[in-house]
N, C-alpha and C positions, 0 to 999 in steps of 0.2 A: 890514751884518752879513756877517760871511765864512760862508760852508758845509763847504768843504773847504780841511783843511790836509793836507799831503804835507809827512814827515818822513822823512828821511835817518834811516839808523840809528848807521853808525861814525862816533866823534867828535860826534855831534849827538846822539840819541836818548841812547844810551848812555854812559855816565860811561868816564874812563881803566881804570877797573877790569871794564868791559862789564854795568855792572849800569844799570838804569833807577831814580831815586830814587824812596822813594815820597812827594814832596812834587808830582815832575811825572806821577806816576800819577794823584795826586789831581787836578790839573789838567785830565788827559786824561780822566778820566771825569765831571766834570762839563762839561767843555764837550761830550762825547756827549751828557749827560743834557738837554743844550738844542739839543739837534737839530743839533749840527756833527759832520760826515761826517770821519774821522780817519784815513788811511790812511799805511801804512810807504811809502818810497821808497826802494829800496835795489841794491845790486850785488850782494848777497848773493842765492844759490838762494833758490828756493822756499821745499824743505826746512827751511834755517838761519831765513829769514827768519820763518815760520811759528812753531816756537819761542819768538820775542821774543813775537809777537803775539798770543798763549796765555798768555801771562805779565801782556801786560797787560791781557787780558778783551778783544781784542779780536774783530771775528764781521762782517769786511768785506771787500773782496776790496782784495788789498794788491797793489805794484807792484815785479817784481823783477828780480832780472840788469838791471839801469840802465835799463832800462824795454820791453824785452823781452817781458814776461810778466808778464799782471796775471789771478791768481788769485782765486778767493771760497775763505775760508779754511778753512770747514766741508766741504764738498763738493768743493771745488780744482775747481771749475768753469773750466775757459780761458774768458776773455773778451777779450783781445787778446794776440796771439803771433805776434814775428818770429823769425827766425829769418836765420844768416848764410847770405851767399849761395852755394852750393855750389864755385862758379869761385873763390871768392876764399875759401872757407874753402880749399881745395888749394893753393892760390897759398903762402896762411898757413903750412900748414902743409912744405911743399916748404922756403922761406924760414929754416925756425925748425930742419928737420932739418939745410939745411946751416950751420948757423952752433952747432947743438950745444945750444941755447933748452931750456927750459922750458917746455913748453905744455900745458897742460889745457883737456878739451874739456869740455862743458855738455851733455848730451843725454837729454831726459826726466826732468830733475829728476836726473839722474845724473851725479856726478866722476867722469872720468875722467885718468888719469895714464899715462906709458908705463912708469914705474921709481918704485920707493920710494926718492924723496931727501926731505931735510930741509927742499927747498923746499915740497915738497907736503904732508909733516906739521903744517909752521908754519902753511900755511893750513887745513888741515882741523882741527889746533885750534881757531882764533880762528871760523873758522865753526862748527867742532860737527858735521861732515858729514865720513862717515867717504869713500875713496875709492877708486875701484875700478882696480887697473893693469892693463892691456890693452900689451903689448910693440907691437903691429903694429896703430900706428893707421890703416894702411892700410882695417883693417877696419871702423873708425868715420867714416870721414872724409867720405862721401857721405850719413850720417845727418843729418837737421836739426839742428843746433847753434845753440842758444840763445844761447850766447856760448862765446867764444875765451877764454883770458888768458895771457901771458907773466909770468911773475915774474923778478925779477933787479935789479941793481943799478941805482936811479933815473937817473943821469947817462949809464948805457949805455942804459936803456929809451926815454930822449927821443931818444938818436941812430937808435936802431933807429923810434922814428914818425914821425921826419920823411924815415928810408927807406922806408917801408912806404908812406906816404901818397900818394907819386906812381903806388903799383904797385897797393892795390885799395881808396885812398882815394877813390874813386868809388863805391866799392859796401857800404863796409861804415863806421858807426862808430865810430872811434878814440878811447878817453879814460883817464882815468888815476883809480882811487878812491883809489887810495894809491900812494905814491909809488915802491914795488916790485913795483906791479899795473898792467899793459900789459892794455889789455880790450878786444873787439872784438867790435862787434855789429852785427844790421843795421840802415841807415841811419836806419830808423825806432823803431830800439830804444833811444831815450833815454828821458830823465825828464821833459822838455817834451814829447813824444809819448804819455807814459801819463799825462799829468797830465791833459792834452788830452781825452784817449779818458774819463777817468777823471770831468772834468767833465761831458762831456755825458752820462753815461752816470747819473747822478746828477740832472741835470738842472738843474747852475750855471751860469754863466757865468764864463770866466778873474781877470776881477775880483772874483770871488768867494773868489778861492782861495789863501791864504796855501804858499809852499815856503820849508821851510828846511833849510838844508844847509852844509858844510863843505867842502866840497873844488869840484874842477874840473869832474869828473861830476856836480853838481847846477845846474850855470851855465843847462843851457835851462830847467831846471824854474824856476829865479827869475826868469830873462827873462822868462817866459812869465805867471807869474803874477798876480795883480792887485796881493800884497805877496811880494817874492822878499824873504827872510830871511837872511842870512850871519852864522853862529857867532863868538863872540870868539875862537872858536881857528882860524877858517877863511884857507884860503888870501887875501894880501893882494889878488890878482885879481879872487877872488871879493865880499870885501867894497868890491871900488871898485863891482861891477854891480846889489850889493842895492841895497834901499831901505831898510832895516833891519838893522842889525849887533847883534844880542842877545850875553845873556852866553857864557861858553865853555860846552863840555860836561861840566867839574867844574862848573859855578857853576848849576846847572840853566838853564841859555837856554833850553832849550823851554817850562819852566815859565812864565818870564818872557814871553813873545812871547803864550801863550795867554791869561795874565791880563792882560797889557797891550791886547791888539786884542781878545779875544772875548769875558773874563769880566767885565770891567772896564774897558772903553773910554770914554777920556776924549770 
C-alpha cells in the first residue's frame, strides 16, 4: 500500500490549458479519503504553488522551489528550507551581470526582478505571482535566496550550465524545469531531498512513496521513490529512469497512476 504520492505540477498535475480535470480531482480525493498522504512537488513559489492546492481542497504541507521549501498550507508553517549559498549566490549573480542574463531572485516567498521585460511577465503569468523590480540587486543579494532562475533561450541555457558547473557546481543545485528556466538551488534543494524529509516526516518509508513527474527536475524524486512515475509527455530521459511511464498530461496520467496502484491495484 503506497502512503505518499509527490506530484509535479507543470505538464503533470495540470493539463496544457493549466487547469486540473475534475475526473483526476476525483481520484485525488478519494485516495485522501483512504488515508494516502498527497502532496504538490513543484519549482513553482510557495505563493503560486499554494493556489493550485486550494483548488484542489488540499490542507497539507506541499514541496516547493524543486524542493527547497516544504510548507503546511494553512499556517505556511516552514518545515524544511534551503537556501543558496551566499559565495555562490554572488558568484551567480557577478556571472549573469556580465553576460547581460536574466536573473530572478526567490527571497521570502517574494519575485524579484531588476527591469520590467517580457521575460519576467511571461513568467509571472503562467505562475500567477505578481513581481517586484529592485534596479540594484546589490541590495538583495546577501539575503537568503530560496532559489535563483535564469531565463533565456534553451540551447544557450545548456551552454551557460555546463559553464557555471565547474565554478559553483559544488555548492549549489543546477536543473532545468523547463526548457527556458535555468534554476539554482542549494544542493539539498531537490525533490528527492523534500520527498525524503517529507516521508519521514509522515512517518513512511521511500518504498512507500509513489513520484511522478515530467521533466528533468523530478529525476531524484523517481530515483528515490519506491515507484518513480514518468508522464507520456515526459522528457525521453526521464522515462528510460521510471519504472512507470503513465499517460500524458492532456490524457489524465495522474488520474491513471492513482487508480491503477492505489484505488484499484491489481
Amino acid at each position: 500500500m503506497y502512503k505518499l504520492i509527490a506530484i509535479d505540477v507543470d505538464d503533470t498535475l495540470l493539463t496544457d490549458d493549466l487547469i486540473v480535470t475534475p475526473g483526476t480531482k476525483a481520484a485525488l480525493t478519494e485516495a485522501i479519503e483512504r488515508g494516502v498522504f498527497i502532496t504538490l512537488a513543484t519549482g513553482r513559489m510557495f505563493p503560486s504553488a499554494k493556489k493550485i492546492a486550494m483548488q484542489i481542497g488540499f490542507d497539507v504541507p506541499i514541496i516547493t522551489y524543486q524542493g527547497s521549501l516544504i510548507k503546511t498550507l494553512m499556517d505556511e508553517q516552514v518545515l524544511y528550507e534551503r537556501s543558496v549559498p551566499k559565495d555562490a549566490a554572488q558568484q551567480l549573480f557577478e556571472f549573469c551581470r556580465e553576460r547581460k542574463l536574466h536573473l530572478q531572485l526567490y527571497i521570502n516567498d517574494v519575485l524579484y526582478v531588476q527591469e520590467d521585460t517580457e521575460l519576467g511577465r511571461g513568467y509571472s503569468a503562467l505562475s500567477k505571482i505578481p513581481f517586484v523590480v529592485e534596479p540594484d540587486f546589490n541590495k538583495l543579494i546577501d539575503r537568503p535566496s530560496t532559489k535563483m532562475l535564469i531565463i533565456d533561450d534553451p540551447a544557450y541555457l545548456d551552454e551557460i550550465a555546463l559553464e557555471l558547473a565547474p565554478l559553483i557546481g559544488d555548492r549549489v543545485h543546477i536543473t532545468k524545469s523547463k526548457p527556458h528556466y535555468l534554476e539554482f538551488m542549494h544542493k539539498e534543494g531537490t525533490k528527492g531531498h523534500a520527498i525524503a524529509f517529507m516521508a519521514e516526516h509522515i512517518g513512511c518509508k521511500l518504498e512507500e512513496v509513489i513520484a511522478i513527474g515530467d521533466s528533468w527536475n523530478d529525476h531524484e524524486m523517481i530515483e528515490v521513490a519506491g515507484l518513480g512515475v514518468a508522464m507520456g509527455n515526459a522528457l525521453p530521459k526521464l522515462k528510460e529512469i521510471a519504472q512507470y511511464v503513465t499517460r500524458s498530461n492532456n490524457e489524465e496520467g495522474v488520474r491513471h497512476v492513482i487508480e491503477k496502484f492505489v484505488l484499484d491495484p491489481s
